[in-house]
N, CA, C and O atoms as CSV, one atom per row, in Angstrom:
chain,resi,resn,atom,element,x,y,z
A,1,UNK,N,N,0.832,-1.186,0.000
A,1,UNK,CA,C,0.000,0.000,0.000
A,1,UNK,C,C,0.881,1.256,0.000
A,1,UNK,O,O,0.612,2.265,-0.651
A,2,UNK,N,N,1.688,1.144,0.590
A,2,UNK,CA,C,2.894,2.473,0.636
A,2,UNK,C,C,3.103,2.801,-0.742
A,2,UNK,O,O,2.756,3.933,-1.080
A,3,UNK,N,N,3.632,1.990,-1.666
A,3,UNK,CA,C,4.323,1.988,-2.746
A,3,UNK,C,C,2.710,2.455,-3.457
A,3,UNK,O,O,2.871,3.637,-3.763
A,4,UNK,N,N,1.779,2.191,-3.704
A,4,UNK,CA,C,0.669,3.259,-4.487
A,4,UNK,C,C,0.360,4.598,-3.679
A,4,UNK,O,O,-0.100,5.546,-4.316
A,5,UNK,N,N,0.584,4.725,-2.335
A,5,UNK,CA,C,0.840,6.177,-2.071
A,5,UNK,C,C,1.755,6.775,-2.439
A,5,UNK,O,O,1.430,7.898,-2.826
A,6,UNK,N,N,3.273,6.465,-2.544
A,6,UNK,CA,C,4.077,7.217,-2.959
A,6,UNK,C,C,3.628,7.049,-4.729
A,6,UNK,O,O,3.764,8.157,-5.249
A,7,UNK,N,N,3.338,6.415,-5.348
A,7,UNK,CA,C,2.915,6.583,-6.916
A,7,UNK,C,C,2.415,7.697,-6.316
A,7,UNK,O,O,3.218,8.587,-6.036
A,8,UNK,N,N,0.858,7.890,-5.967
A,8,UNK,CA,C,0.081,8.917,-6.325
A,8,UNK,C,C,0.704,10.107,-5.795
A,8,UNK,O,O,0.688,11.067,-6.565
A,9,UNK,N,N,1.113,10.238,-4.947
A,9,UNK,CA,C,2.280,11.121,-4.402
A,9,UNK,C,C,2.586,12.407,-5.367
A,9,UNK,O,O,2.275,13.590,-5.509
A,10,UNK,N,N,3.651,11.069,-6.108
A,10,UNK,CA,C,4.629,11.487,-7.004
A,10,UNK,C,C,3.950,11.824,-8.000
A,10,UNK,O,O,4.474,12.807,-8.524
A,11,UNK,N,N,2.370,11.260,-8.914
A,11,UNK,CA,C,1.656,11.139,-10.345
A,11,UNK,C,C,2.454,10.115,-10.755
A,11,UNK,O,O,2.560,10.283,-11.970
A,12,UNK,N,N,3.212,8.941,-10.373
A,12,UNK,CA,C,3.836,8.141,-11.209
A,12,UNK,C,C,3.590,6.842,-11.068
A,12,UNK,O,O,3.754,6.177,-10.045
A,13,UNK,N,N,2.936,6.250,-12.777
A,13,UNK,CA,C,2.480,7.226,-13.762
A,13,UNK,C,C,0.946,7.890,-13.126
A,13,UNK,O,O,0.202,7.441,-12.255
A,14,UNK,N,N,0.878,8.765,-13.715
A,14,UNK,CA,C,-0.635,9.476,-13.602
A,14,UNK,C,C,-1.599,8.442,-13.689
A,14,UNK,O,O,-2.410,8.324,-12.771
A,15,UNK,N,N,-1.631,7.569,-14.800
A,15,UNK,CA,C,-2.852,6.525,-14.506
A,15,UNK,C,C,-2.997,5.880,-13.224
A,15,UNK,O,O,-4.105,5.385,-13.014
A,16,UNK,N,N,-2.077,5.770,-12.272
A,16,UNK,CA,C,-2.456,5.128,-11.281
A,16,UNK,C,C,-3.557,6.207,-10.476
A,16,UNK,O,O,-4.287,5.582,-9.708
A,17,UNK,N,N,-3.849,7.855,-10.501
A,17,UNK,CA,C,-4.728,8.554,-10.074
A,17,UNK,C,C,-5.900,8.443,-10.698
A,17,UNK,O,O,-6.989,8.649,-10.162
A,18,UNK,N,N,-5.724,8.116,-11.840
A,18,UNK,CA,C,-7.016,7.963,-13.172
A,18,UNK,C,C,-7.654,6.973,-12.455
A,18,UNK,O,O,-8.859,7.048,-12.215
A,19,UNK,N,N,-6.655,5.634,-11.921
A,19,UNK,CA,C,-7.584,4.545,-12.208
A,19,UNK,C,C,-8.620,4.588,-10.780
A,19,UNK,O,O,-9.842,4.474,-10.679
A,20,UNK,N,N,-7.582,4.797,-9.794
A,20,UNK,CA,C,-8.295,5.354,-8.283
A,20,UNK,C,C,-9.392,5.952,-9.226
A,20,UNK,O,O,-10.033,5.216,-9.977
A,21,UNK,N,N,-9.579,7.215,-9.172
A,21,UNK,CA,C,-10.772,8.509,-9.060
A,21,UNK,C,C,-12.061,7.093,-10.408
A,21,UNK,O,O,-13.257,6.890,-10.200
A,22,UNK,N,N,-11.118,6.357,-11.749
A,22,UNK,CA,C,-12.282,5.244,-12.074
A,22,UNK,C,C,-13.344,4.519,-11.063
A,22,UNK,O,O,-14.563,4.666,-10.979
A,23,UNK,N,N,-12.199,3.453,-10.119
A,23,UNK,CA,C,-13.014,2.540,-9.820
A,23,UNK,C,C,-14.097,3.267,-8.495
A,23,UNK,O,O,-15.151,2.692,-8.225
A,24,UNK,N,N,-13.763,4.319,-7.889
A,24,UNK,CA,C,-14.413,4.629,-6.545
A,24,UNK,C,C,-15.542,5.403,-7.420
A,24,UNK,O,O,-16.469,5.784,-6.705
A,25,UNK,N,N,-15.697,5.745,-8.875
A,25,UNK,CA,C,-16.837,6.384,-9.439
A,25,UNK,C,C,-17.498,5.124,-10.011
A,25,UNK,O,O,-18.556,5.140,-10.640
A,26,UNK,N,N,-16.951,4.301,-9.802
A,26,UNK,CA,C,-18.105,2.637,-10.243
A,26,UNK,C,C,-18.146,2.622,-9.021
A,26,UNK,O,O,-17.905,1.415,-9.026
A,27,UNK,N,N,-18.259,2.923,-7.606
A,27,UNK,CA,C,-19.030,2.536,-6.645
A,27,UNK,C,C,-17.631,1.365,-5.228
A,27,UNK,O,O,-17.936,0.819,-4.169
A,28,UNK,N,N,-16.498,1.424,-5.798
A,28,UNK,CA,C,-15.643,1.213,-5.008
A,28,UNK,C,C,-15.074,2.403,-4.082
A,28,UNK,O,O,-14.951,3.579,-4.424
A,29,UNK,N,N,-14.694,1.726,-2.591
A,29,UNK,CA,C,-14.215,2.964,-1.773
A,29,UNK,C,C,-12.428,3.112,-2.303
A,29,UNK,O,O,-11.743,2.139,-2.618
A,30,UNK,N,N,-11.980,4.447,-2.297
A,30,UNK,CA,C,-10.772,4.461,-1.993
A,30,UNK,C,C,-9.564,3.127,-1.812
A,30,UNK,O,O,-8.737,2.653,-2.591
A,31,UNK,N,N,-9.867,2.881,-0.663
A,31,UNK,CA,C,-9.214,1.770,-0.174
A,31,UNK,C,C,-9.256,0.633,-0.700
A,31,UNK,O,O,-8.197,0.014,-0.603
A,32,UNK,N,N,-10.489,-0.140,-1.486
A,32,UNK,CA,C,-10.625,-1.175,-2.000
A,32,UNK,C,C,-9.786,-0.449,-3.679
A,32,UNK,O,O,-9.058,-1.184,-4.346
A,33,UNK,N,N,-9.988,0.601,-3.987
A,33,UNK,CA,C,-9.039,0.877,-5.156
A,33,UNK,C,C,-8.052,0.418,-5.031
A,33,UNK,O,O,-7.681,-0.672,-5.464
A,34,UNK,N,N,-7.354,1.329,-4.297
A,34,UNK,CA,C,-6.008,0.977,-3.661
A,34,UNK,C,C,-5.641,-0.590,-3.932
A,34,UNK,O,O,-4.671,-1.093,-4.498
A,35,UNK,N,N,-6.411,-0.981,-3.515
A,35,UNK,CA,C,-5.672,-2.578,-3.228
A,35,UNK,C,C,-5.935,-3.076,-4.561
A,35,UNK,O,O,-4.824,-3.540,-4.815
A,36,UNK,N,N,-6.727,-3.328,-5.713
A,36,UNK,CA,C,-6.918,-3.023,-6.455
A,36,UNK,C,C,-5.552,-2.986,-7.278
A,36,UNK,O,O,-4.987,-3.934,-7.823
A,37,UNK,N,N,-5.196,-1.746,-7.232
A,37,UNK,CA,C,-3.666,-1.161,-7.632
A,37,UNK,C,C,-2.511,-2.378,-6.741
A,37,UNK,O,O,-1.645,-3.068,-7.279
A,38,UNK,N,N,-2.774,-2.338,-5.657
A,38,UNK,CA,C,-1.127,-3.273,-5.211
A,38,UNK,C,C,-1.095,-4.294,-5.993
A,38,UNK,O,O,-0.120,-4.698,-6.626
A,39,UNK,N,N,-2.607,-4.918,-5.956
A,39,UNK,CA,C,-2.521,-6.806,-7.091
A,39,UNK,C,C,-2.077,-6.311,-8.237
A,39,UNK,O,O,-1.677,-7.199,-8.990
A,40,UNK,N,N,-1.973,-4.975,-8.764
A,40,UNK,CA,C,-1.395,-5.256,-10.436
A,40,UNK,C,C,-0.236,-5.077,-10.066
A,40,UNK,O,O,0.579,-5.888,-10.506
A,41,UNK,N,N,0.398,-3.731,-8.932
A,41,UNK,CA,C,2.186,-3.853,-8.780
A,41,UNK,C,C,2.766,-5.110,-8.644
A,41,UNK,O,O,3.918,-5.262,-9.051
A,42,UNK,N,N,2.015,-6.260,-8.016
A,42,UNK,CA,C,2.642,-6.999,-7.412
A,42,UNK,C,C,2.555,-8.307,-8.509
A,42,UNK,O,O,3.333,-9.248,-8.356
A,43,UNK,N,N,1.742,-8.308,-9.421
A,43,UNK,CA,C,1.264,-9.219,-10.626
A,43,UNK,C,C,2.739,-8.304,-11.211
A,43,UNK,O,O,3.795,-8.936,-11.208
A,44,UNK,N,N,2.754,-7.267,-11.555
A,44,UNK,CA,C,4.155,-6.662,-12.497
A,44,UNK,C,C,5.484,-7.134,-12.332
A,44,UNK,O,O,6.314,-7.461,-13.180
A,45,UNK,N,N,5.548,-7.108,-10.912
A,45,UNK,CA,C,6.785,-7.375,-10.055
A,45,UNK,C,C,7.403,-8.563,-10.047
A,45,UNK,O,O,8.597,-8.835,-9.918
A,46,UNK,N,N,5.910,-9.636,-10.286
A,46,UNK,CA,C,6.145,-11.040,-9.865
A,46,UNK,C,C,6.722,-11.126,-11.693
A,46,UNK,O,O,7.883,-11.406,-11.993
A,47,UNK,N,N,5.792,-10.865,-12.559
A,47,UNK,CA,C,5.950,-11.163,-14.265
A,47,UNK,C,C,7.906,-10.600,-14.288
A,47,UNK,O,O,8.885,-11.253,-14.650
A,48,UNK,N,N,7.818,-9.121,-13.722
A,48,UNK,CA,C,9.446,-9.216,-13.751
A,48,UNK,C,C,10.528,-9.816,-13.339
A,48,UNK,O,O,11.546,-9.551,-13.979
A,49,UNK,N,N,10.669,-10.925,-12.007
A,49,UNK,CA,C,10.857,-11.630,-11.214
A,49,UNK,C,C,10.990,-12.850,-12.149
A,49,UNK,O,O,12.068,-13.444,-12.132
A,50,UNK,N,N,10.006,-13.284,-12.962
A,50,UNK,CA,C,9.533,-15.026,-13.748
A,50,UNK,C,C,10.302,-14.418,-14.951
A,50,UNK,O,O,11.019,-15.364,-15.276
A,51,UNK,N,N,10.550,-13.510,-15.714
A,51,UNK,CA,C,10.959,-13.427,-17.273
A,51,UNK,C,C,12.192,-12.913,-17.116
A,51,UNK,O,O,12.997,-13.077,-18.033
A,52,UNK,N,N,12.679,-12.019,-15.645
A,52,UNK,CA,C,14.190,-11.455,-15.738
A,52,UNK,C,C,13.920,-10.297,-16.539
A,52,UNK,O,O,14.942,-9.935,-17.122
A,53,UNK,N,N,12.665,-9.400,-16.844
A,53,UNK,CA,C,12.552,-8.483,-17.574
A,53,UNK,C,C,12.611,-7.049,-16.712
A,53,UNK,O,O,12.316,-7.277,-15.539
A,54,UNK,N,N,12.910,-5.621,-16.958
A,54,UNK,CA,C,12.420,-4.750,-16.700
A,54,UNK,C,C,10.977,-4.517,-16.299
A,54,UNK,O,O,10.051,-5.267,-16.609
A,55,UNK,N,N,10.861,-3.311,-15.519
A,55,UNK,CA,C,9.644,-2.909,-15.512
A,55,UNK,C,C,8.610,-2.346,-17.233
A,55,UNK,O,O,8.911,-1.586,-18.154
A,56,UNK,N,N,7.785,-2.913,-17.039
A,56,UNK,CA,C,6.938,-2.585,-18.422
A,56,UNK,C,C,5.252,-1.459,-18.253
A,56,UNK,O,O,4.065,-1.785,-18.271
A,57,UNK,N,N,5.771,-0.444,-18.138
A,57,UNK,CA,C,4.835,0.591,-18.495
A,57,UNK,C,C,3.590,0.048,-19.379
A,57,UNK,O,O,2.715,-0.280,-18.578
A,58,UNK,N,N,3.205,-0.154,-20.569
A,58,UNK,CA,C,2.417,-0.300,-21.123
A,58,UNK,C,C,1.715,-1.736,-20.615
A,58,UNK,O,O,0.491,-1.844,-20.527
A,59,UNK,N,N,2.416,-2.562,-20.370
A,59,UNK,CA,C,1.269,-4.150,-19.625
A,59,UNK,C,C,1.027,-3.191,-18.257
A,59,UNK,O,O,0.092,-3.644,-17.597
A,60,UNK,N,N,1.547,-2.146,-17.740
A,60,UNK,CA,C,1.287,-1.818,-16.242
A,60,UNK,C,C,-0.218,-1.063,-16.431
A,60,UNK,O,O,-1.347,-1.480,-16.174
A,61,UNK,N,N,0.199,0.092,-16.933
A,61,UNK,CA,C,-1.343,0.490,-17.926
A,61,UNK,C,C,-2.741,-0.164,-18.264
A,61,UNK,O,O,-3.873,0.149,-17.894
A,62,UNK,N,N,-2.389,-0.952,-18.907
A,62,UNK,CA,C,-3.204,-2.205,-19.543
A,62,UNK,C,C,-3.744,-3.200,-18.466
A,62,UNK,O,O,-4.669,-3.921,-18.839
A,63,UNK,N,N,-3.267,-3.352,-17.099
A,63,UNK,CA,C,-3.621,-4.042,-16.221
A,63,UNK,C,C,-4.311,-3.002,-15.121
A,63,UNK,O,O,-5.078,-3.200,-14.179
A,64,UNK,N,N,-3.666,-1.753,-15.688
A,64,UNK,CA,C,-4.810,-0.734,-14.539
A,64,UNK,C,C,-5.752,-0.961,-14.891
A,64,UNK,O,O,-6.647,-1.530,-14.265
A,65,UNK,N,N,-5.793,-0.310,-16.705
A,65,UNK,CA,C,-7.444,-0.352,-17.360
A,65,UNK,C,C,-8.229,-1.165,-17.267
A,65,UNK,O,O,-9.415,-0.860,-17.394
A,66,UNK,N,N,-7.766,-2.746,-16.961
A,66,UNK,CA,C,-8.327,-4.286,-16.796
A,66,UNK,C,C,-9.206,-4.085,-15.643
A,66,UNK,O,O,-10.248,-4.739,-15.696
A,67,UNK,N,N,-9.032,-3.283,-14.531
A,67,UNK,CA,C,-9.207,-3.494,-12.817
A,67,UNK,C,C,-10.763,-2.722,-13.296
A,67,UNK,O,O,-10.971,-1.756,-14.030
A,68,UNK,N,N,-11.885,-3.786,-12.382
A,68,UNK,CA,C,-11.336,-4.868,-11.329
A,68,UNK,C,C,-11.403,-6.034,-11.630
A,68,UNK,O,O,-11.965,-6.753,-10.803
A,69,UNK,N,N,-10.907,-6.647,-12.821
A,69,UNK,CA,C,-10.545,-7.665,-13.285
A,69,UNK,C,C,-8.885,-8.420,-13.131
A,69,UNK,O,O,-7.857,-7.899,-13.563
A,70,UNK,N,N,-8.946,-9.413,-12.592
A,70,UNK,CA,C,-7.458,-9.658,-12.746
A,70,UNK,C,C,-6.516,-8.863,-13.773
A,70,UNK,O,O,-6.880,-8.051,-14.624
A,71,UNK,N,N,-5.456,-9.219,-13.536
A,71,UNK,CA,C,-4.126,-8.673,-14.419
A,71,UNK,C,C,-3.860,-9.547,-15.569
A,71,UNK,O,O,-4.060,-10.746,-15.375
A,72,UNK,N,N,-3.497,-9.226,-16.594
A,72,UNK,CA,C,-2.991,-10.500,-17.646
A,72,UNK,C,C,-1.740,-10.699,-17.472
A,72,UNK,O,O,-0.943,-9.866,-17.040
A,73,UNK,N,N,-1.474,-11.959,-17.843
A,73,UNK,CA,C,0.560,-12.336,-18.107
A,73,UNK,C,C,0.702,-11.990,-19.091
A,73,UNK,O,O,1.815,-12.052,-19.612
């Protein structure tokens, strides 16, 4: 949870504020956003972890826009 406060913090990236101010206007609180957001950092983290890849902006994106649907591999 820290690590999406300091995102929104910072705006980095800005979609992570987009996707907050999305899901709590479909009727989610704040907090359930939030968490929301950690399952895709942590779906990112893990995909970077399994492939030895960098961080990837655009699947990070693409898994905001997904929520509240799982993340894709």
């Amino acid at each position: 949870m820290e690590e999406v406060e300091t995102r929104l913090r910072d705006n980095n990236p800005p979609e992570i504020r987009i996707t907050v101010d999305r899901l709590k206007s479909e009727g989610f609180s704040e907090t359930e956003a939030k968490k929301y957001i950690v399952h895709v950092i942590v779906s990112e983290t893990a995909w970077m972890n399994r492939k030895m890849e960098q961080f990837n902006l655009t699947r990070f994106i693409k898994n905001l826009n997904r929520l509240p649907a799982d993340p894709e591999e």
